[in-house]
C-alpha positions as a Markdown table, in Angstrom:
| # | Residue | x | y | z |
|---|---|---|---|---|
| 1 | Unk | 0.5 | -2.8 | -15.6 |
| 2 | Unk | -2.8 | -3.8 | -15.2 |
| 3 | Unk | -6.1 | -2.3 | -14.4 |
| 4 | Unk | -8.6 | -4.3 | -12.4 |
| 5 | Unk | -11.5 | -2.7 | -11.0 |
| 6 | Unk | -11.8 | -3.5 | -6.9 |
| 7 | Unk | -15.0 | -2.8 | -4.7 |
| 8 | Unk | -13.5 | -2.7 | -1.0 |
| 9 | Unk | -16.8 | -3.8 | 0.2 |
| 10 | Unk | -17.3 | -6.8 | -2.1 |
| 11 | Unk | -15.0 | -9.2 | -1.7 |
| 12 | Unk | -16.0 | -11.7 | -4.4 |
| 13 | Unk | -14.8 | -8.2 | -6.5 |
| 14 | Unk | -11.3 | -8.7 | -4.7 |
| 15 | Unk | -11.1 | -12.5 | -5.5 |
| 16 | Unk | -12.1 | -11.6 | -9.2 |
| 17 | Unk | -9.4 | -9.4 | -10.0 |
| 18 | Unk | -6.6 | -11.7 | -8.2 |
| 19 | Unk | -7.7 | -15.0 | -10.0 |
| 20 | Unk | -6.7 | -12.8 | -13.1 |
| 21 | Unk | -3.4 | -12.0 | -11.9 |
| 22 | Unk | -1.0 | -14.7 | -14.0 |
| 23 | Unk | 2.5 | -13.3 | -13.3 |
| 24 | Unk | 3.8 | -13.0 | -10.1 |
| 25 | Unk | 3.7 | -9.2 | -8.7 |
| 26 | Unk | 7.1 | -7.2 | -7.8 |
| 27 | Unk | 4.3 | -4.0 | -6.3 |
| 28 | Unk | 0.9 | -3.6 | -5.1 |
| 29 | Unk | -0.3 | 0.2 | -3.5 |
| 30 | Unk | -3.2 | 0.4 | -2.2 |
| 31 | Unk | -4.3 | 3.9 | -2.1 |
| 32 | Unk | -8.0 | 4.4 | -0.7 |
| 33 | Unk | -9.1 | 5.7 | 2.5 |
| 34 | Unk | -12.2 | 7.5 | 3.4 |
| 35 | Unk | -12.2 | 10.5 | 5.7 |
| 36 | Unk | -15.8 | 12.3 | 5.0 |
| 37 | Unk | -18.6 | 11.8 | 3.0 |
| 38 | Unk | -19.8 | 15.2 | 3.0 |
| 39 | Unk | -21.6 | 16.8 | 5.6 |
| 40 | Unk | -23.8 | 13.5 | 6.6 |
| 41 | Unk | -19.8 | 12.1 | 7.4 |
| 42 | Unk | -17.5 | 14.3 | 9.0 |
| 43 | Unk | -14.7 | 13.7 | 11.3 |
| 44 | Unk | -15.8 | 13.7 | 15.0 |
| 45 | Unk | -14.6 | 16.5 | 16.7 |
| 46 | Unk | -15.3 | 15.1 | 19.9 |
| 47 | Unk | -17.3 | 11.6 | 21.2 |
| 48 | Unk | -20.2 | 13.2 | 21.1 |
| 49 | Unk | -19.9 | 13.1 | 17.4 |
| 50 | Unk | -19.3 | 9.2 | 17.2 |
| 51 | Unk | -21.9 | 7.7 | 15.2 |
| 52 | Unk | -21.6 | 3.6 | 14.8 |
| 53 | Unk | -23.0 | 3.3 | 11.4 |
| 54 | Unk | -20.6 | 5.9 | 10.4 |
| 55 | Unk | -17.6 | 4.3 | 11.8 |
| 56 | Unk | -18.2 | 0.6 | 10.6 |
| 57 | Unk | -18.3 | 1.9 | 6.9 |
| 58 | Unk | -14.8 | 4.0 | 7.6 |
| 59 | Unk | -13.3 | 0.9 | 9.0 |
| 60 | Unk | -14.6 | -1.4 | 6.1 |
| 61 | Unk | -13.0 | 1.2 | 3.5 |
| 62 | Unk | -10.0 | 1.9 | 5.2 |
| 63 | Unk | -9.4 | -1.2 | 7.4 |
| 64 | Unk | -11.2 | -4.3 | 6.6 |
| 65 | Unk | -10.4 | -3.8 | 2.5 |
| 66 | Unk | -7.0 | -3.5 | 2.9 |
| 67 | Unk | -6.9 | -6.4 | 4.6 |
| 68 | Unk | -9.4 | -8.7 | 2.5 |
| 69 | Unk | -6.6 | -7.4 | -0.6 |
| 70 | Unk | -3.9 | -8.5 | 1.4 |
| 71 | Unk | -5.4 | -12.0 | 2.0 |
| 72 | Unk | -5.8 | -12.9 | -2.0 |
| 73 | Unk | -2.9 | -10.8 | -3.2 |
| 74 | Unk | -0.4 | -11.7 | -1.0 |
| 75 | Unk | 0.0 | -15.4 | -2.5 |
| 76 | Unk | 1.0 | -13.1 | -5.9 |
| 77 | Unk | 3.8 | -11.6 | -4.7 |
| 78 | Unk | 7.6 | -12.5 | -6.3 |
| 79 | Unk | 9.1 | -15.1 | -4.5 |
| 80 | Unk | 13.1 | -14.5 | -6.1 |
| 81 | Unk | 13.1 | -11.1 | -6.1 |
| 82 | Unk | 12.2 | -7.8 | -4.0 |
| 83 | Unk | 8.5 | -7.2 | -4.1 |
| 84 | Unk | 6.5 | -4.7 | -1.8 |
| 85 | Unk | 3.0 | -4.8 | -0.4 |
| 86 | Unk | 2.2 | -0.7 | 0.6 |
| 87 | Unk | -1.0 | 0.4 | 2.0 |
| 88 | Unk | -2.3 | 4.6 | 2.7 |
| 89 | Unk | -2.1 | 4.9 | 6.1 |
| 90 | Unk | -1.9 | 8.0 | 7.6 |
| 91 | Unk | 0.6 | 10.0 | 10.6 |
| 92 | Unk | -3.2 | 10.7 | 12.2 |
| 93 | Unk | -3.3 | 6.6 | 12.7 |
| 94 | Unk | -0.2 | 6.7 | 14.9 |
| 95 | Unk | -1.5 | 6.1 | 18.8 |
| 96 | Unk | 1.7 | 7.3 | 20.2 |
| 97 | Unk | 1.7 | 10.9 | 17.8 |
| 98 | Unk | -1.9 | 11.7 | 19.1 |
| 99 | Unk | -1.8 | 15.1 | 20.3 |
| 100 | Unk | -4.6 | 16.5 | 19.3 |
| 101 | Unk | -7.5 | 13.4 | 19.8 |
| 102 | Unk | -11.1 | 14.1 | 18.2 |
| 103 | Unk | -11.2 | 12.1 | 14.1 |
| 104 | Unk | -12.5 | 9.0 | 16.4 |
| 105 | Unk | -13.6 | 6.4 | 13.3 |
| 106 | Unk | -10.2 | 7.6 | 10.6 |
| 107 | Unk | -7.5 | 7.7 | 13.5 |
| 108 | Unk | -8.8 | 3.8 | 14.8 |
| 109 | Unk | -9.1 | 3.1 | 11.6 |
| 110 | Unk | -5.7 | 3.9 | 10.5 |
| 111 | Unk | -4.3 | 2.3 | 13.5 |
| 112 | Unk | -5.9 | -0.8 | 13.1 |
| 113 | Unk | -4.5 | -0.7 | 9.7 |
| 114 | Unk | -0.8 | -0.4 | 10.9 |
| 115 | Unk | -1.5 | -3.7 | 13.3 |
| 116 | Unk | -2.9 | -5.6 | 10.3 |
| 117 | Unk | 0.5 | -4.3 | 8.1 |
| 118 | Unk | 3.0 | -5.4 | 11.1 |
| 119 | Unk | 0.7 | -9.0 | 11.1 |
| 120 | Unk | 0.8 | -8.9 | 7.7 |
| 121 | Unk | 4.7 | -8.3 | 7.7 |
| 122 | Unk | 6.1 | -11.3 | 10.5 |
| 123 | Unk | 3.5 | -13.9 | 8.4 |
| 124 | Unk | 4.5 | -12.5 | 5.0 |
| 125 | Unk | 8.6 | -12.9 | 6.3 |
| 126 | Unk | 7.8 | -16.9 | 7.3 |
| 127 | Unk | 6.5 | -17.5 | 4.1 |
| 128 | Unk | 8.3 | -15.3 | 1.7 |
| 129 | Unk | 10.9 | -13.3 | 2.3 |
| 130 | Unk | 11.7 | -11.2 | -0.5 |
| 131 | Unk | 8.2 | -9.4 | 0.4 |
| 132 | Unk | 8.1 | -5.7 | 2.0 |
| 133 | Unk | 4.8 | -5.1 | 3.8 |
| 134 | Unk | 4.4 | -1.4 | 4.4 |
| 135 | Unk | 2.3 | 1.4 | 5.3 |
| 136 | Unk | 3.0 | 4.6 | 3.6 |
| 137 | Unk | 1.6 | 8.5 | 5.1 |
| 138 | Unk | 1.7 | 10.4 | 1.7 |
| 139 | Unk | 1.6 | 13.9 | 3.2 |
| 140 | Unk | -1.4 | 16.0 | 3.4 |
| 141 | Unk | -2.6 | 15.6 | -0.8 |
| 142 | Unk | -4.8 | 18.4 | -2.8 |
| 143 | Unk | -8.0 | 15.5 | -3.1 |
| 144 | Unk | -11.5 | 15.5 | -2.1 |
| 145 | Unk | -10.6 | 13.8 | 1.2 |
| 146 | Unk | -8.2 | 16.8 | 2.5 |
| 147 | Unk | -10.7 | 19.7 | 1.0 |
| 148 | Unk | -12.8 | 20.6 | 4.5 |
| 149 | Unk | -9.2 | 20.7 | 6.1 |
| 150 | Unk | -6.7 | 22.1 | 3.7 |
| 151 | Unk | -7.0 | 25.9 | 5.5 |
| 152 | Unk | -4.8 | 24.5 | 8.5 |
| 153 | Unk | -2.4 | 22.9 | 6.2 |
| 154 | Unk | 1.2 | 25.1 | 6.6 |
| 155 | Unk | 2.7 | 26.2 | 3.5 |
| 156 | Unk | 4.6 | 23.9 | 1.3 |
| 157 | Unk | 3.1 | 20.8 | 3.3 |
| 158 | Unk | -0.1 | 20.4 | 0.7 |
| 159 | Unk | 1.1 | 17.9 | -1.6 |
| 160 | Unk | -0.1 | 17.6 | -5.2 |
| 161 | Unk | -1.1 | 14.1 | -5.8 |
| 162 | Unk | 1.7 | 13.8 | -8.7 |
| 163 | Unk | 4.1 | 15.6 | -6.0 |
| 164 | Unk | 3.0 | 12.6 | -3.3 |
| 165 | Unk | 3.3 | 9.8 | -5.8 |
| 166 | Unk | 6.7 | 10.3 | -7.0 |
| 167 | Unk | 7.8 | 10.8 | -3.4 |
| 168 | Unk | 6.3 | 7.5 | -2.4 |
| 169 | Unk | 8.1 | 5.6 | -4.9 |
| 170 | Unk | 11.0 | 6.7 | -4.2 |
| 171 | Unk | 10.4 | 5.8 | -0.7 |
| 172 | Unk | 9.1 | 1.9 | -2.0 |
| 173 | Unk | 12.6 | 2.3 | -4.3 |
| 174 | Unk | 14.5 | 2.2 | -1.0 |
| 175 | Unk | 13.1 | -0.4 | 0.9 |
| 176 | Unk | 14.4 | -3.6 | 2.6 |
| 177 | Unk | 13.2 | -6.2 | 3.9 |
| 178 | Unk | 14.3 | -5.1 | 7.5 |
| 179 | Unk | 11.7 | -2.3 | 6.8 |
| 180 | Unk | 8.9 | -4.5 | 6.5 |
| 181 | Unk | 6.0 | -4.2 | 9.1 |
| 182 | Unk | 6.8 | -0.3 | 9.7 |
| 183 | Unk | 4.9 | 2.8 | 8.6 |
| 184 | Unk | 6.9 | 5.7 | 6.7 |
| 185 | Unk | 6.5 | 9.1 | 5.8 |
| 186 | Unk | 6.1 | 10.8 | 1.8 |
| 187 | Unk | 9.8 | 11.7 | 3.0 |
| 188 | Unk | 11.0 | 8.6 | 4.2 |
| 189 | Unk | 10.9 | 9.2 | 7.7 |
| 190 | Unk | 9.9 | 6.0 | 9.7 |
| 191 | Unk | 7.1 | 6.7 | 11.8 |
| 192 | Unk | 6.0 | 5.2 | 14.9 |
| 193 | Unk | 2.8 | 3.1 | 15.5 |
């Protein structure tokens, strides 16, 4: 396994680290996302709250990253053997499970990240097709990002981030390529867009 350091919002960073990939890749997670930035970034409760500036940077993070990764790492995945390509998104991103509205910038952006996963997932199938393109909802995880939110959380559903990991590799562990393009839960439940 390899560490290389990524800035989301620098993509000669991105370029860097997969010009030193030498091996093809069987897995690559992405696992950032950016809800608030304390209080000068908060969720919008309503549109009232919608700032622009505020909601470019949450889409560059959570959106246009993600996607700038997919574009140079893509090429590294195994081509003879399973491989999977799994990106954070989040059950809040679904437009058809939006009951409760409000979190304007992180639910778009999480949307717009499943429609970049399913394109990612019919181009990835014409050009390789041992590749899984996913995106994966880890639960609602003890971390900075959940903190201002945790209180509404019901019992047992706050995930440690140990807890959400292992659960998500087990989920990658049962992948197949029939799965690629689709979002699924810490649990495995498949989730709809």
């Amino acid at each position: 396994m390899k560490f290389l350091p990524i800035d989301l919002l620098d993509e000669q960073s991105i370029t860097d680290a997969a010009e030193r990939i030498t091996e093809p890749l069987d897995l690559v997670i992405i696992t950032t996302g950016i809800l608030h930035m304390g209080e000068g970034l908060m969720p919008e409760k309503s549109i009232k709250d919608f700032h622009p500036d505020h909601f470019a940077r949450i889409f560059a993070i959570n959106t246009t990253g993600p996607a700038m990764i997919a574009k140079y790492f893509l090429p590294k995945m195994a081509k003879n053997r399973k491989n999977v390509f799994a990106v954070l998104s989040a059950r809040v991103g679904s437009i058809s499970d939006n009951r409760l509205g409000g979190w304007y910038a992180y639910r778009a952006s999480k949307a717009a990240l499943n429609m970049i996963v399913k394109n990612l997932a019919i181009e990835t199938a014409r050009k390789n097709k041992s590749s899984v393109v996913v995106a994966l909802h880890p639960g609602t995880v003890e971390s900075t990002l959940s903190e201002p939110f945790q209180a509404g959380v019901p019992d047992g559903k706050l995930f440690t981030p140990e807890y959400s990991a292992v659960q998500l590799v087990n989920v990658i562990d049962q992948l197949k390529q029939e799965d690629s393009g689709n979002l699924f839960a810490w649990d495995g439940e498949k989730l709809t867009f």
